[in-house]
Structures are given as structure tokens and as C-alpha cells.
C-alpha positions in Angstrom: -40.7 16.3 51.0 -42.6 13.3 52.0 -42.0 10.2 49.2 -38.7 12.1 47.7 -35.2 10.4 47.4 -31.9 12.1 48.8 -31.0 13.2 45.5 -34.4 15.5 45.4 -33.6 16.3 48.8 -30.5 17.9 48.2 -31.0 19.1 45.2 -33.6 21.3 46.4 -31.6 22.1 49.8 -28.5 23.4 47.2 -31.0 26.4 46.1 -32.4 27.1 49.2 -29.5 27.3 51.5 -27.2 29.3 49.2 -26.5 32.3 51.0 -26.6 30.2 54.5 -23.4 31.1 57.2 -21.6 29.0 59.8 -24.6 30.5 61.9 -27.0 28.4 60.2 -28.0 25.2 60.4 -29.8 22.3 57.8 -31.8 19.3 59.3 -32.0 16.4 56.7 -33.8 13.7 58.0 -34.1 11.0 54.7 -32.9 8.0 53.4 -36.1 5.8 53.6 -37.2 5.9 49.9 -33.5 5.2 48.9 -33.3 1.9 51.1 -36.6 0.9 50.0 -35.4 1.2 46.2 -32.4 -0.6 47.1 -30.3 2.4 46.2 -28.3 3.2 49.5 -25.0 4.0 48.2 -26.9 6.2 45.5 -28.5 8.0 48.7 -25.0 8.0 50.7 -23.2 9.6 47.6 -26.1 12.6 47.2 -25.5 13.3 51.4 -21.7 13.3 51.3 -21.9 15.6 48.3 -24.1 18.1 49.6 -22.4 17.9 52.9 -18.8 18.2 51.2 -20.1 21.7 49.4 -21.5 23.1 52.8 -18.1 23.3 54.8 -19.7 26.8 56.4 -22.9 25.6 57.7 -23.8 22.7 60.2 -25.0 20.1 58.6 -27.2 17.3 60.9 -28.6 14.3 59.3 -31.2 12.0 60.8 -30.6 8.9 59.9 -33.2 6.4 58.7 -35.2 4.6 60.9 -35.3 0.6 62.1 -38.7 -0.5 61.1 -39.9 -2.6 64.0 -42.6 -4.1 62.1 -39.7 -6.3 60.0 -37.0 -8.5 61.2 -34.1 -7.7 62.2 -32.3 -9.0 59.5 -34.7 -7.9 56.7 -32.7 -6.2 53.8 -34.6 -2.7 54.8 -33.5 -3.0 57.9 -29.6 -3.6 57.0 -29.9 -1.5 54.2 -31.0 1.5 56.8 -28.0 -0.1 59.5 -25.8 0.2 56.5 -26.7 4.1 55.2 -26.2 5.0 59.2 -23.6 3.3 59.5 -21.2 4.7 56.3 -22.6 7.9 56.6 -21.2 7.9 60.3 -17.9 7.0 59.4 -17.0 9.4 56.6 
């Protein structure tokens, strides 16, 4: 879902993995659109939802990328640093 934010994401995801089993497994790979809108703990709070509600199925999640073509400290970059690194801990 190219240009959506985590709340789309897993809003979507809820429908579509319903019926999944602890045999199953859900790839989210997001975050981007969230950073760049400055709305990272929006984003973190749609993941830890989704993930809280799917106890039965593996969850992985992809975490945003470093953009290389900023610096370092550029707010995208510790905004993405920042969504890794909560979502990590919880």
C-alpha cells in the first residue's frame, strides 16, 4: 500500500488476517509516511495495537529505513531511529 500510513495499514491487515493461526505469519514493512508527517508515536500506537490483538500469529515488522541522502541528524532520520527504536523495546 505504497503512500499509506500505519493506521491504513493495519486497518486493512485487521480484515484480512481474521481467521489467520499461530501457523501464519504478517510482514508489515511501514512507518515512512508517519515519520515524514511527523506522526511517529501516532504510527507506534497503530503497530502495538494491531500486534497486541494478534497474540496467535507471528507478527514481523520492518522497520523504516535510514535515508542516506539526509544527515544523520535530520529529524526523518531520528524520527525513523526513534519508531525502531520504541517499537523494539515494547
Amino acid at each position: 500500500m505504497p503512500g499509506s500510513r500505519l493506521q491504513n495499514i493495519t486497518k486493512l491487515l485487521k480484515n484480512e488476517t481474521a481467521g489467520f493461526s499461530n501457523t501464519d505469519a504478517i510482514i508489515i514493512w511501514g512507518g515512512s509516511n508517519d515519520i515524514n508527517r511527523n506522526e511517529t508515536m501516532k504510527g507506534l500506537k497503530y503497530l502495538n495495537d494491531f500486534v497486541n490483538q494478534r497474540k496467535n500469529t507471528k507478527v514481523m515488522i520492518v522497520a523504516a529505513p535510514h535515508r542516506h541522502d539526509l544527515l544523520i541528524t535530520s529529524f526523518i532520520n531520528n524520527e525513523a531511529q526513534i519508531l525502531t527504536g520504541n517499537y523494539i523495546k515494547s
